[in-house]
PAKE-726760 format. One record per atom (N, C-alpha, C): residue in one letter; x, y, z. Coordinates in steps of 0.1 Angstrom, whole numbers. Layout:
% residues N
ATOM   residu       x       y       z
ATOM        A       X       Y       Z
...
This chain:
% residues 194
ATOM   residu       x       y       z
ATOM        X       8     -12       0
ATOM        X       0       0       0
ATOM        X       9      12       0
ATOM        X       7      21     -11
ATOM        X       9      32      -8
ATOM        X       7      46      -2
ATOM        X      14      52       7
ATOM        X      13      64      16
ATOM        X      21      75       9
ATOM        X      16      87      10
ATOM        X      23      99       9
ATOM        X      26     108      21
ATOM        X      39     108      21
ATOM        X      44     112      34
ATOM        X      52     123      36
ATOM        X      54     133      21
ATOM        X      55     149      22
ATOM        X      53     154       9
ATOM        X      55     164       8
ATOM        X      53     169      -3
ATOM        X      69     181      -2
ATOM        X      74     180     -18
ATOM        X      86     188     -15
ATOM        X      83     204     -23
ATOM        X      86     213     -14
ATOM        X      87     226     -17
ATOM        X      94     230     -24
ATOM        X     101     247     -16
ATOM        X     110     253     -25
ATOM        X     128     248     -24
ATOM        X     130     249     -33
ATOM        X     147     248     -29
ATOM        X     154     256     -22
ATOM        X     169     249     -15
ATOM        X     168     256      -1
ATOM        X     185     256      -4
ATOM        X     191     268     -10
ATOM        X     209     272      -9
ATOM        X     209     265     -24
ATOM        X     223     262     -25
ATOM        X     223     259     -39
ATOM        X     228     247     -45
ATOM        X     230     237     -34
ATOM        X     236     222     -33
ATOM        X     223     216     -39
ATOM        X     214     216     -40
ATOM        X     203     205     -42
ATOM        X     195     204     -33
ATOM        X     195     209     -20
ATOM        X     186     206      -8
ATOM        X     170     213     -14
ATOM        X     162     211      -7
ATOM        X     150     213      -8
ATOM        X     142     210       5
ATOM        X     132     221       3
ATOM        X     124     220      21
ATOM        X     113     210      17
ATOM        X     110     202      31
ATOM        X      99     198      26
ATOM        X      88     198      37
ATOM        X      69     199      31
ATOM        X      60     195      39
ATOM        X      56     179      43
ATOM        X      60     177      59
ATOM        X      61     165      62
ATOM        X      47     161      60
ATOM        X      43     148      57
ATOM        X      26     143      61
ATOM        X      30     131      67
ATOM        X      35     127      75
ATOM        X      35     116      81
ATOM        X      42     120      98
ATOM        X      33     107     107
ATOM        X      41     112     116
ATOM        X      50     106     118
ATOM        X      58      97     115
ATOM        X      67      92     113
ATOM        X      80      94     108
ATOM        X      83     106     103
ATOM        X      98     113      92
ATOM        X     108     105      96
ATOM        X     110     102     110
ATOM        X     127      97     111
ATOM        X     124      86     104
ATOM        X     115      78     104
ATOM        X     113      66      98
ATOM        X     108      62      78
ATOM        X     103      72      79
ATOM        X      99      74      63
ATOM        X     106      81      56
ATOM        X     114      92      62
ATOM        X     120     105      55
ATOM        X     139      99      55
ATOM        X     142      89      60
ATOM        X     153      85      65
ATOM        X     165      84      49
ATOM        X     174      90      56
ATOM        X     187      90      43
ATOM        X     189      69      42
ATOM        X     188      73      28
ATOM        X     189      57      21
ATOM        X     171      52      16
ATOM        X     160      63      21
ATOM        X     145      54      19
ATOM        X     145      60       3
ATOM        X     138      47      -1
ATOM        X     134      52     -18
ATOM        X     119      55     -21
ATOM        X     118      66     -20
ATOM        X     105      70     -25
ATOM        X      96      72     -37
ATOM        X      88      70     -41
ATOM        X      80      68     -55
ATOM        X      71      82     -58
ATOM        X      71      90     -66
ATOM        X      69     104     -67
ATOM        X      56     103     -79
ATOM        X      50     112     -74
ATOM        X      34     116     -83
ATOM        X      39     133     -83
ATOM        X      41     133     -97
ATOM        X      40     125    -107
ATOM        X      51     117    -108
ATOM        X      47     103    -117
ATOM        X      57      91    -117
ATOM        X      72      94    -123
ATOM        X      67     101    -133
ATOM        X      79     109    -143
ATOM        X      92     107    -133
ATOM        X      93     120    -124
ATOM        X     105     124    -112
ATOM        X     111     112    -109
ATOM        X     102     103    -102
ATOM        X     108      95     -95
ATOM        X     115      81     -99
ATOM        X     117      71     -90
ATOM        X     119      71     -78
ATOM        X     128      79     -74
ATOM        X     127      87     -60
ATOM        X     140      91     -55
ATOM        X     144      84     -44
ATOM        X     163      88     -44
ATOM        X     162      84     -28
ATOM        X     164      94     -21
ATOM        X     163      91      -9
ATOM        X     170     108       2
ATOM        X     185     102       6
ATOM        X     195     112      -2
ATOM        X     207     110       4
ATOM        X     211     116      19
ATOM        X     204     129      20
ATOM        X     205     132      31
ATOM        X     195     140      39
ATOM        X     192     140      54
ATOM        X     184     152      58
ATOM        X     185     159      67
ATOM        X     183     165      73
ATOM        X     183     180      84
ATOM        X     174     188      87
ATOM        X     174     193     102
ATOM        X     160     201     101
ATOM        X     170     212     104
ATOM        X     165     224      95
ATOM        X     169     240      96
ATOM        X     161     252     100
ATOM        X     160     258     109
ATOM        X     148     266     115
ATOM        X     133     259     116
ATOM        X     136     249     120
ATOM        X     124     240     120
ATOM        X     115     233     110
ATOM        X     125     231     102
ATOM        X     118     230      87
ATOM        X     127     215      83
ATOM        X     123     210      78
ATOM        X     133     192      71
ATOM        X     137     199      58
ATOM        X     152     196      59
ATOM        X     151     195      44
ATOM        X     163     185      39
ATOM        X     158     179      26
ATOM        X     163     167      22
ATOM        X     169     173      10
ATOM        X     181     164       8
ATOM        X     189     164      -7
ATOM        X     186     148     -11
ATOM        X     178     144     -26
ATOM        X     181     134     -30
ATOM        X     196     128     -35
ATOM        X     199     117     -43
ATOM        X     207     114     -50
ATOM        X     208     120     -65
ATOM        X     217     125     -69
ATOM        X     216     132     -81
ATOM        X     213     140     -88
ATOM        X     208     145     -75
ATOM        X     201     161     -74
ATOM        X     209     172     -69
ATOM        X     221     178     -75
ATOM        X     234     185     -72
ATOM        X     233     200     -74
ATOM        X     221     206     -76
ATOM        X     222     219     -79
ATOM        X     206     224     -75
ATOM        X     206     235     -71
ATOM        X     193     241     -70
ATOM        X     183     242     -80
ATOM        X     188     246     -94
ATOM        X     177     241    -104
ATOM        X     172     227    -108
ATOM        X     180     215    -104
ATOM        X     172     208     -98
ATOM        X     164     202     -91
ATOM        X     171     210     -79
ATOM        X     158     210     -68
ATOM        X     145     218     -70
ATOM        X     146     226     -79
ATOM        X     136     233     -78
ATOM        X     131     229     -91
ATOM        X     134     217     -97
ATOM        X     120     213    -107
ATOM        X     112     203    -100
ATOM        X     118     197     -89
ATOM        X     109     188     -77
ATOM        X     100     196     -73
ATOM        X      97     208     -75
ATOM        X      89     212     -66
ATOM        X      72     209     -65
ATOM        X      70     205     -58
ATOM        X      52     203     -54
ATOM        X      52     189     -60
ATOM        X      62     182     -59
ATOM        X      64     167     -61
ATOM        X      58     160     -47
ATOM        X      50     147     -52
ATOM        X      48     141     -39
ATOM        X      52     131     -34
ATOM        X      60     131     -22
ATOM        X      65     118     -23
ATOM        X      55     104     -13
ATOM        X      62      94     -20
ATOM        X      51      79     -17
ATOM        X      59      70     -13
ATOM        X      57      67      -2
ATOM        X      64      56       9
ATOM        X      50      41       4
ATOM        X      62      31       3
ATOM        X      53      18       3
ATOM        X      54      11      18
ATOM        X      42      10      21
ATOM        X      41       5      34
ATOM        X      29     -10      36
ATOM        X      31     -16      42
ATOM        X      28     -31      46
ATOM        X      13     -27      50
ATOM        X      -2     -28      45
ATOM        X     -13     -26      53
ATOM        X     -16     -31      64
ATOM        X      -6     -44      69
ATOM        X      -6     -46      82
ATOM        X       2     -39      91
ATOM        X       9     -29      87
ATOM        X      16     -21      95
ATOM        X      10     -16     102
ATOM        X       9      -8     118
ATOM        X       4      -1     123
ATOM        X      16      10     128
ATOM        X      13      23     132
ATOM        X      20      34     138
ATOM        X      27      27     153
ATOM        X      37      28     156
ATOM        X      38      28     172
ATOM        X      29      29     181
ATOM        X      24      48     177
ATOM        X      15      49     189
ATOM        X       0      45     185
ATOM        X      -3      43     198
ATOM        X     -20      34     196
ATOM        X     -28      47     195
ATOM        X     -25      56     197
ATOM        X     -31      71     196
ATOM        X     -34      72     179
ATOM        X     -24      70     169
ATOM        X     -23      75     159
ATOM        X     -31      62     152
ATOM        X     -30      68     138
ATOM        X     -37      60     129
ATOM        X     -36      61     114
ATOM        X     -31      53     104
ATOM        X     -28      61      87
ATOM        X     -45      60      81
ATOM        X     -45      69      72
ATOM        X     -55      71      69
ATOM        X     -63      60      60
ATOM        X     -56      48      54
ATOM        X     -60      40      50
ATOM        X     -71      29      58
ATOM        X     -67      31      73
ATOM        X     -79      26      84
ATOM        X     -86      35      92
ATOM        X     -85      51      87
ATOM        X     -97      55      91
ATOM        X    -106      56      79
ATOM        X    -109      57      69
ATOM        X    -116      54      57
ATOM        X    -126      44      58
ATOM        X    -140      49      56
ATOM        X    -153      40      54
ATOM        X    -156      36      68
ATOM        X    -150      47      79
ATOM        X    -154      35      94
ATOM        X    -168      46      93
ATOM        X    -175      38     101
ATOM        X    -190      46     108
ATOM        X    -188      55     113
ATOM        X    -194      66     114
ATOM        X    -196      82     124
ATOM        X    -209      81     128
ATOM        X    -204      76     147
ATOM        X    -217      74     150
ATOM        X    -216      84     164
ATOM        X    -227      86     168
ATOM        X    -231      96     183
ATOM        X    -224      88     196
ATOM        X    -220      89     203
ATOM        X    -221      83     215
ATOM        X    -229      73     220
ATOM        X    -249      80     219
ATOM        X    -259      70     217
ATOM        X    -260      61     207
ATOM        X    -251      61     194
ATOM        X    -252      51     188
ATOM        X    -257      60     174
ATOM        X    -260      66     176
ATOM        X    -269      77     167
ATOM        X    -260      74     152
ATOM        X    -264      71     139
ATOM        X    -256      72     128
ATOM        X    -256      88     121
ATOM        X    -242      90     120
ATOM        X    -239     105     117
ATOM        X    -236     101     100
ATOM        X    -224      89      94
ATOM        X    -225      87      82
ATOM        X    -209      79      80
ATOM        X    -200      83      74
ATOM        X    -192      74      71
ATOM        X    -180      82      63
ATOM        X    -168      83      71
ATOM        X    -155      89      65
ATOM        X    -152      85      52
ATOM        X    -151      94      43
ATOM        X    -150      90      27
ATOM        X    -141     100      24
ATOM        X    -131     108      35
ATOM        X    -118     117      29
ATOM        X    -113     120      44
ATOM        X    -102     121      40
ATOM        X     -90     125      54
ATOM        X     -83     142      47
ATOM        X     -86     154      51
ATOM        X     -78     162      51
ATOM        X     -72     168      60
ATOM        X     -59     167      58
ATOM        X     -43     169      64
ATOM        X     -42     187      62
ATOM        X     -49     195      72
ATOM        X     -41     208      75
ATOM        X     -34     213      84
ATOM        X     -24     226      87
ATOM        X     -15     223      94
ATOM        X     -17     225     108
ATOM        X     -30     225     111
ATOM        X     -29     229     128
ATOM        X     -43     217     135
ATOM        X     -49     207     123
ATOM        X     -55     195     126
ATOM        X     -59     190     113
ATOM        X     -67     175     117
ATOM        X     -70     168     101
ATOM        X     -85     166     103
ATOM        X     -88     166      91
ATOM        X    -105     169      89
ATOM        X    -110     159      86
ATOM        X    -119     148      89
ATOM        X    -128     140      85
ATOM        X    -143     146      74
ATOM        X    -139     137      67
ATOM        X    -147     144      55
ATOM        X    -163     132      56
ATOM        X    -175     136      57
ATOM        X    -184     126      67
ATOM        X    -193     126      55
ATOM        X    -195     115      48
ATOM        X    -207     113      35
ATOM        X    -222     110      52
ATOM        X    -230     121      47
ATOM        X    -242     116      58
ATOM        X    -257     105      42
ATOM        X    -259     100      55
ATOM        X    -269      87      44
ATOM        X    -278     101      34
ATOM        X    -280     111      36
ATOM        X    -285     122      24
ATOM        X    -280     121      13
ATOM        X    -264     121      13
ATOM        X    -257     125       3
ATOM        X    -247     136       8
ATOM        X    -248     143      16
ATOM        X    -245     155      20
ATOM        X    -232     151      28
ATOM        X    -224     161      31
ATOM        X    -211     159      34
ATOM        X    -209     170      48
ATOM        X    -204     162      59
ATOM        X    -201     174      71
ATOM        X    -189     173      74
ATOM        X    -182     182      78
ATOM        X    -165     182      79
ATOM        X    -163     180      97
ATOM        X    -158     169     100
ATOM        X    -154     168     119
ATOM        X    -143     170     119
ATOM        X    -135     179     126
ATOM        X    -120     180     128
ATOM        X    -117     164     139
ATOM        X    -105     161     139
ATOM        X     -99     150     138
ATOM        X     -94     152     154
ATOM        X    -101     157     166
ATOM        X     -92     158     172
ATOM        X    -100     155     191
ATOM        X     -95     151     204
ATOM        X     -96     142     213
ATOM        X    -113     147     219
ATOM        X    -113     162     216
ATOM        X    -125     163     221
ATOM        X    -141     160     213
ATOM        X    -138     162     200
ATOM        X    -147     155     189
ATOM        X    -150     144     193
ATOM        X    -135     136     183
ATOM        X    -136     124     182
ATOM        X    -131     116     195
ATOM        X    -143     111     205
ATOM        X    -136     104     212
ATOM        X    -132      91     213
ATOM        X    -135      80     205
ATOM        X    -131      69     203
ATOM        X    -129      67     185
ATOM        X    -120      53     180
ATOM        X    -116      53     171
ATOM        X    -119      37     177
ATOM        X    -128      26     167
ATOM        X    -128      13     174
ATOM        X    -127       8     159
ATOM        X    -115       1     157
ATOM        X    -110      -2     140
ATOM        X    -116     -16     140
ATOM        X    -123     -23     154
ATOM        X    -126     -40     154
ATOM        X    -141     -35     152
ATOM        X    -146     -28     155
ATOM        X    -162     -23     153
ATOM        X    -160     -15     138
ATOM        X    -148     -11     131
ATOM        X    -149      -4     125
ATOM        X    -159       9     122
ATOM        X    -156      17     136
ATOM        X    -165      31     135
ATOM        X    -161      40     142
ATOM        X    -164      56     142
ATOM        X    -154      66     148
ATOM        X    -166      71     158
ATOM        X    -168      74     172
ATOM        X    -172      77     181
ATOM        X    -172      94     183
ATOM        X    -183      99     182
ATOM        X    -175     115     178
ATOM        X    -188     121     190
ATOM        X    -185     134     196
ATOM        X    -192     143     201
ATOM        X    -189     155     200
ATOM        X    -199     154     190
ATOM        X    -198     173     182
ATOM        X    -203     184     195
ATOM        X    -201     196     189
ATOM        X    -202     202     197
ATOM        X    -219     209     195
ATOM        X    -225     217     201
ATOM        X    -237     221     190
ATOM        X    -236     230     179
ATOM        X    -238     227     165
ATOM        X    -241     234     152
ATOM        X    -227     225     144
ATOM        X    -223     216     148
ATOM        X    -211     208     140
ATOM        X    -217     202     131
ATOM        X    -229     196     138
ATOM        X    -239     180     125
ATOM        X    -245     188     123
ATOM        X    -258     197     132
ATOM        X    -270     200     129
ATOM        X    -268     215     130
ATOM        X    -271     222     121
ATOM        X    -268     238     122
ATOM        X    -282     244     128
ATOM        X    -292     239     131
ATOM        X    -308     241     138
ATOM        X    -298     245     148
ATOM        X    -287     235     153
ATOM        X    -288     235     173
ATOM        X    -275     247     170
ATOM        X    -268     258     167
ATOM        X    -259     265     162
ATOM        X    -260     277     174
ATOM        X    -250     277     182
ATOM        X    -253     287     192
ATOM        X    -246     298     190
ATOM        X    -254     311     186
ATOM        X    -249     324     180
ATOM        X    -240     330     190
ATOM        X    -223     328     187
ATOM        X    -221     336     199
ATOM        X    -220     352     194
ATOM        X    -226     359     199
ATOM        X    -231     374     199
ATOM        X    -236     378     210
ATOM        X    -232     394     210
ATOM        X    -234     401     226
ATOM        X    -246     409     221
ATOM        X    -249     407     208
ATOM        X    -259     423     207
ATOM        X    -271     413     207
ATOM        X    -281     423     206
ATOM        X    -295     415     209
ATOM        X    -305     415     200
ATOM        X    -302     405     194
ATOM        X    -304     403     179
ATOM        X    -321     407     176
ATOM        X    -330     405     191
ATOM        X    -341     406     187
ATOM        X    -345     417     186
ATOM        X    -340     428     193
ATOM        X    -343     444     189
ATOM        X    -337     449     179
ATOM        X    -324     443     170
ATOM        X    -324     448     159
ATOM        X    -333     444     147
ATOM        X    -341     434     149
ATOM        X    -353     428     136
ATOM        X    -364     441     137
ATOM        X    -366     445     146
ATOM        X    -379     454     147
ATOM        X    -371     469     140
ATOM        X    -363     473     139
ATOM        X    -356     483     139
ATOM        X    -355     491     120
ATOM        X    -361     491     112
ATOM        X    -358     493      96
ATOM        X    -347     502      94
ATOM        X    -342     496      86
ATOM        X    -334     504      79
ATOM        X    -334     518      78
ATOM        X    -324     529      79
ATOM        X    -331     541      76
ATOM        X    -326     540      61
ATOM        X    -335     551      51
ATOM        X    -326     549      38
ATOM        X    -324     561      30
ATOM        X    -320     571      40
ATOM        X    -312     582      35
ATOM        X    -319     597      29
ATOM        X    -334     590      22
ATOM        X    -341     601      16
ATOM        X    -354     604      22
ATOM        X    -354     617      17
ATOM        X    -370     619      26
ATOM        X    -382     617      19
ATOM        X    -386     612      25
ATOM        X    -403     609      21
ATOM        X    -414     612      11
């Protein structure tokens, strides 16, 4: 099975390095000098990573063969693809690749059916469950302990407690200080006279 586990940016000095956006949580293990990665588009690839470093907080890798900055910088917005074992699981029992959170149930606490993960989006400050509900309709649950509180991959289903206006926008609590009912009575003024 294949994983994508960064995506490479801009080029970084003039050796061939290049910065990259990590997607895995894994890097020492997936991003590791000697791993051969398979690149979308297929063209590029395979690369390997001859070497890496984090610089102001940032990874950045030089492949093999890649000896100059305008090479690095025709990688750019290259993706790279780790092949990984679908029996594999992460270390932590916390975490999860997105190949096994895909098609689990989103159900209430009570049991309640909310609908069924059919996309994992990876942004940089949490990841978004993309939720097909039995309508057709699609609701976005961020990915994270107070949402989602269980993840049961032998039940195959994600245990979530939205907050109110997450599922159902009816239950949507306005936060606002003004008082919304005296301004409905209030018209417009509209500038001209009568």
């Amino acid at each position: 099975m294949q994983l994508v586990v960064a995506r490479i940016g801009r080029a970084h000095g003039i050796k061939g390095e290049v910065t990259v956006e990590v997607r895995t949580d894994e890097p020492e293990l997936r991003l590791a000098p000697g791993a051969v990665l398979a690149t979308e588009p297929a063209t590029v690839g395979p690369l390997t990573i001859e070497t890496g470093r984090v610089h102001s907080g940032r990874l950045l890798l030089r492949f093999e063969g890649v000896r100059d900055r305008t090479a690095a910088e025709a990688l750019r917005n290259t993706l790279l693809i780790a092949e990984v074992d679908p029996a594999e699981l992460p270390e932590d029992p916390e975490e999860f690749y997105d190949h096994q959170l895909m098609d689990l149930d989103v159900v209430l606490a009570d049991g309640t059916e909310i609908g069924r993960i059919t996309e994992i989006t990876h942004l940089p400050s949490q990841d978004l469950f993309i939720v097909e509900r039995p309508d057709g309709s699609e609701v976005m649950i961020p990915f994270v302990e107070e949402i989602v509180t269980e993840i049961d991959l032998e039940e195959q289903r994600a245990v979530i407690t939205p907050p109110p206006g997450l599922i159902d926008e009816s239950q949507a609590v306005i936060a606002s200080s003004r008082d919304e009912e005296g301004d409905e009575d209030e018209a417009p003024e509209s500038g001209k006279d009568a």
